[in-house]
RODO-2510 file (C-alpha; in nm, 4 decimals, decimal comma):
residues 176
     n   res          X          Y          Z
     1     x    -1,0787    -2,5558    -1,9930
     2     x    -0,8371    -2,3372    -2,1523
     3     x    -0,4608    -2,4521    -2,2433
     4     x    -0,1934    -2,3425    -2,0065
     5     x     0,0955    -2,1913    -2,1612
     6     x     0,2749    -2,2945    -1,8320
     7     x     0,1908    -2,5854    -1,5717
     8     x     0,0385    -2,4120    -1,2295
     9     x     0,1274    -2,0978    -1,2313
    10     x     0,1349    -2,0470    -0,8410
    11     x    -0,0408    -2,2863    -0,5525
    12     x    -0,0790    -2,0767    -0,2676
    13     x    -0,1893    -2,2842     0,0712
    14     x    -0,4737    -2,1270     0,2876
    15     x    -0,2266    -2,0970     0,5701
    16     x    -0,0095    -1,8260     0,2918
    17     x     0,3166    -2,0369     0,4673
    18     x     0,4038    -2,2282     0,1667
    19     x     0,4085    -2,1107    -0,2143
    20     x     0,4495    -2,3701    -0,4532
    21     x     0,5783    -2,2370    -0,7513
    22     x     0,6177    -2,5026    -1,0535
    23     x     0,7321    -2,3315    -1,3688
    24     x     0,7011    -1,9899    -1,5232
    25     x     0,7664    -2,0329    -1,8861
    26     x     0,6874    -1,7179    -2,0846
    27     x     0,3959    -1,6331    -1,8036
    28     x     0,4615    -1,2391    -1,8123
    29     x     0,1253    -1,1784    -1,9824
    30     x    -0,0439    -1,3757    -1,7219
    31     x     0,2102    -1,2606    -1,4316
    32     x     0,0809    -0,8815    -1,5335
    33     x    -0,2723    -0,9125    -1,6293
    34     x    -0,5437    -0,7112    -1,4874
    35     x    -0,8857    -0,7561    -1,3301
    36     x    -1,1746    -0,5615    -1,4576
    37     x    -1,0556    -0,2926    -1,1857
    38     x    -0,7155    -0,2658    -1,3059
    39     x    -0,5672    -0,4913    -1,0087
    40     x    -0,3164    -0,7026    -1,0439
    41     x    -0,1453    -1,0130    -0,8344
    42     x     0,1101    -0,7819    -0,7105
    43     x    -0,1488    -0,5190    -0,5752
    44     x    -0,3330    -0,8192    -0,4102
    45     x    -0,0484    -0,9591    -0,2449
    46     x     0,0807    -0,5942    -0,1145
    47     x    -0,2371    -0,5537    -0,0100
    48     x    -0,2893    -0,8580     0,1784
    49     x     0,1116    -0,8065     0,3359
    50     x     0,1905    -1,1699     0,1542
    51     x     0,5783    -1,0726     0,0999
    52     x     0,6915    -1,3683     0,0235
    53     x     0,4325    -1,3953    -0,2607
    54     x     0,4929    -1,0611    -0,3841
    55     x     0,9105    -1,0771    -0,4341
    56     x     0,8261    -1,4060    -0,6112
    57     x     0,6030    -1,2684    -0,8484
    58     x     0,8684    -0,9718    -0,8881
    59     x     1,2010    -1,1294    -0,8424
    60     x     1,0953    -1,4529    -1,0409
    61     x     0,8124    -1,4410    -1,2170
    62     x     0,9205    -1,0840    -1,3537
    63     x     0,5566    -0,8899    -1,2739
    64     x     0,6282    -0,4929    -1,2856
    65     x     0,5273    -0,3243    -0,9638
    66     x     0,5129     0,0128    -1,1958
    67     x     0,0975    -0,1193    -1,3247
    68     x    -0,1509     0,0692    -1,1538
    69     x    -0,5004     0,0122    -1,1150
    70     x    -0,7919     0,2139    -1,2850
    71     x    -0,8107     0,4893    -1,0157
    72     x    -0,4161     0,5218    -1,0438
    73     x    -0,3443     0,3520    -0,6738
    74     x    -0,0445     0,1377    -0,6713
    75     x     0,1097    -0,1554    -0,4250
    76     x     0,2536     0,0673    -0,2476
    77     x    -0,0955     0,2412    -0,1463
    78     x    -0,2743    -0,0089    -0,1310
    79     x    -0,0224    -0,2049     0,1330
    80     x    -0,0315     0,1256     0,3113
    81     x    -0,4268     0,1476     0,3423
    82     x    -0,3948    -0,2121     0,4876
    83     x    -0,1343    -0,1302     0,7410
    84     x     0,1153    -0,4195     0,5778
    85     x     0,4853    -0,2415     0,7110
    86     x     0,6921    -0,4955     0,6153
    87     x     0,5860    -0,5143     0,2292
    88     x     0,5628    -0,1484     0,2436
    89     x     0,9163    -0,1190     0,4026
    90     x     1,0143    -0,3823     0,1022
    91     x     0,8921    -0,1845    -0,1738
    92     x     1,0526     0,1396    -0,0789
    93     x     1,3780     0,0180     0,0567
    94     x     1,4131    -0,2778    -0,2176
    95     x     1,2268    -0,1827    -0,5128
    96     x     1,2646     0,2223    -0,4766
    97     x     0,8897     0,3259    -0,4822
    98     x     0,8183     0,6561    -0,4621
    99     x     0,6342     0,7154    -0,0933
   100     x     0,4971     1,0342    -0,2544
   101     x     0,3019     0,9113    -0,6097
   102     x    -0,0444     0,9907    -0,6053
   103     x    -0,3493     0,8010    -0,6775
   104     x    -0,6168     0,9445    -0,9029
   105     x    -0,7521     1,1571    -0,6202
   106     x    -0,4521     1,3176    -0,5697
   107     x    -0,3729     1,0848    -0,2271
   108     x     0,0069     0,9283    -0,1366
   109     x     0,0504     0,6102     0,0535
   110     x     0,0460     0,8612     0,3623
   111     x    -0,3479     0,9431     0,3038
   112     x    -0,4253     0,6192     0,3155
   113     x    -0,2464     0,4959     0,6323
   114     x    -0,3414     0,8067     0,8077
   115     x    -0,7624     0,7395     0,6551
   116     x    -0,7204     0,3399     0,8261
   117     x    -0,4927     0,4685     1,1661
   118     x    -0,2251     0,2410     1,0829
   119     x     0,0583     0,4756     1,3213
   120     x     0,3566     0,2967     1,2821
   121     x     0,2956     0,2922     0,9056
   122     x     0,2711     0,6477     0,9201
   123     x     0,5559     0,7453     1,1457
   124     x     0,7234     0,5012     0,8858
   125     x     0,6509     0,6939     0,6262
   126     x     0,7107     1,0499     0,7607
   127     x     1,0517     0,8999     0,8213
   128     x     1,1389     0,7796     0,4863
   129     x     1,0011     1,0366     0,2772
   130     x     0,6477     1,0798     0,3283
   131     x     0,5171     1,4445     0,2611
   132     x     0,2133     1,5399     0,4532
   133     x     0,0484     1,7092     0,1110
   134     x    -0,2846     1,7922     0,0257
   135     x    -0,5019     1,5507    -0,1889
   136     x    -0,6917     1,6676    -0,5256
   137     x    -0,9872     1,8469    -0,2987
   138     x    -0,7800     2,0140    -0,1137
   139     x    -0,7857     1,7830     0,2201
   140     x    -0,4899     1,7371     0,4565
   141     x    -0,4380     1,4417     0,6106
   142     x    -0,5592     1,5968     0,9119
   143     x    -0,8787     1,6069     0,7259
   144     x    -0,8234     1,2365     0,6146
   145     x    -0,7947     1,1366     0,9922
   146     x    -1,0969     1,3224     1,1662
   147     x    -1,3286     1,1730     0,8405
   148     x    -1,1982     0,8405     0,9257
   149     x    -1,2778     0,9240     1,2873
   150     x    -0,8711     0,8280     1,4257
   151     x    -0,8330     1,1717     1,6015
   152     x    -1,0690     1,2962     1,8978
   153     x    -1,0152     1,6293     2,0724
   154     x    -0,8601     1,6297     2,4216
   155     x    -1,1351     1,7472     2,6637
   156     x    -0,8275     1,8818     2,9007
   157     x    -0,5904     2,0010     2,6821
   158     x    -0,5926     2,2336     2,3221
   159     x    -0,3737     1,9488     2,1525
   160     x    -0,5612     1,6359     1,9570
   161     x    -0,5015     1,2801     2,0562
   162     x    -0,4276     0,9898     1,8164
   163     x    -0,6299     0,6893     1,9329
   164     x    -0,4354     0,4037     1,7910
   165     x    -0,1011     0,5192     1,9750
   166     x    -0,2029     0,8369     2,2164
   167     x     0,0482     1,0689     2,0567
   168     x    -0,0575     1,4052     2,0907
   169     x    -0,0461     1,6236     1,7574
   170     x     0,0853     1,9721     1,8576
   171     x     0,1252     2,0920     1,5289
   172     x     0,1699     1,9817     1,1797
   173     x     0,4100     2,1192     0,8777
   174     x     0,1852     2,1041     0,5273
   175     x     0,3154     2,1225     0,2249
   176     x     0,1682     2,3025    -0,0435
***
């Protein structure tokens, strides 16, 4: 078993309620490394919505939010793709995360909401920031949303229907 340069790092109970944290003493390397992927414990807890996990890793333990993985998606993106508003709304509002970086592929926080029909996350978005670009192929996130199969046509009317909250898309503003 290897040494620990600090006692448990973090217990986390199966319920995520309670976080046990018992000393970080010089723990950045560990608080910051990477799997083979590139992910990190603050990608996994934005991704999982564990808040409370993720501002103790950044407020206390001192892990940088700014590490991204190996295809160049971040917290923010990957809370986003999971549909987890409140860390989203935490790393933006808090921790001033850009709602527009791009992932290796060229796709924002936005794609990825809009590719898992996650609504509110996108209205969210839109809201604070959120530009409805086009990703490194050239896709829209209208194009993101019919792949993903969260828009069907209206069979009585020209608009398209969202099926997670039955807004009807009129028309959308792209920019280039």
């Amino acid at each position: 078993m290897a040494p620990y340069s600090c006692y448990n790092l973090i217990v986390l109970c199966v319920s995520h309620v309670i976080i046990s944290c018992l000393t970080l003493n010089n723990c950045s390397r560990l608080i910051n490394s990477q799997t083979c992927a590139g992910v990190t414990a603050t990608y996994l807890a934005a991704q999982q919505g564990h808040l409370e996990v993720l501002r103790y890793l950044v407020e206390e333990g001192g892990a940088s939010l700014k590490i991204l993985c190996h295809d160049r998606r971040s917290c923010l993106q990957a809370a986003a793709q999971t549909g987890q508003l409140e860390t989203i709304q935490w790393l933006v509002t808090c921790k001033k995360l850009d709602v527009n970086d791009r992932d290796f592929d060229g796709a924002t926080a936005l794609h990825f909401a809009v590719g898992q029909g996650h609504a509110e996350v996108v209205e969210w978005l839109l809201q604070n920031g959120g530009k409805m670009t086009r990703d490194s192929t050239g896709g829209t996130l209208l194009h993101t949303a019919v792949e993903q199969g969260h828009l069907k046509s209206d069979e009585d009317e020209e608009s398209v229907i969202c099926p997670q909250c039955e807004c009807h898309v009129i028309q959308l503003m792209w920019v280039e």
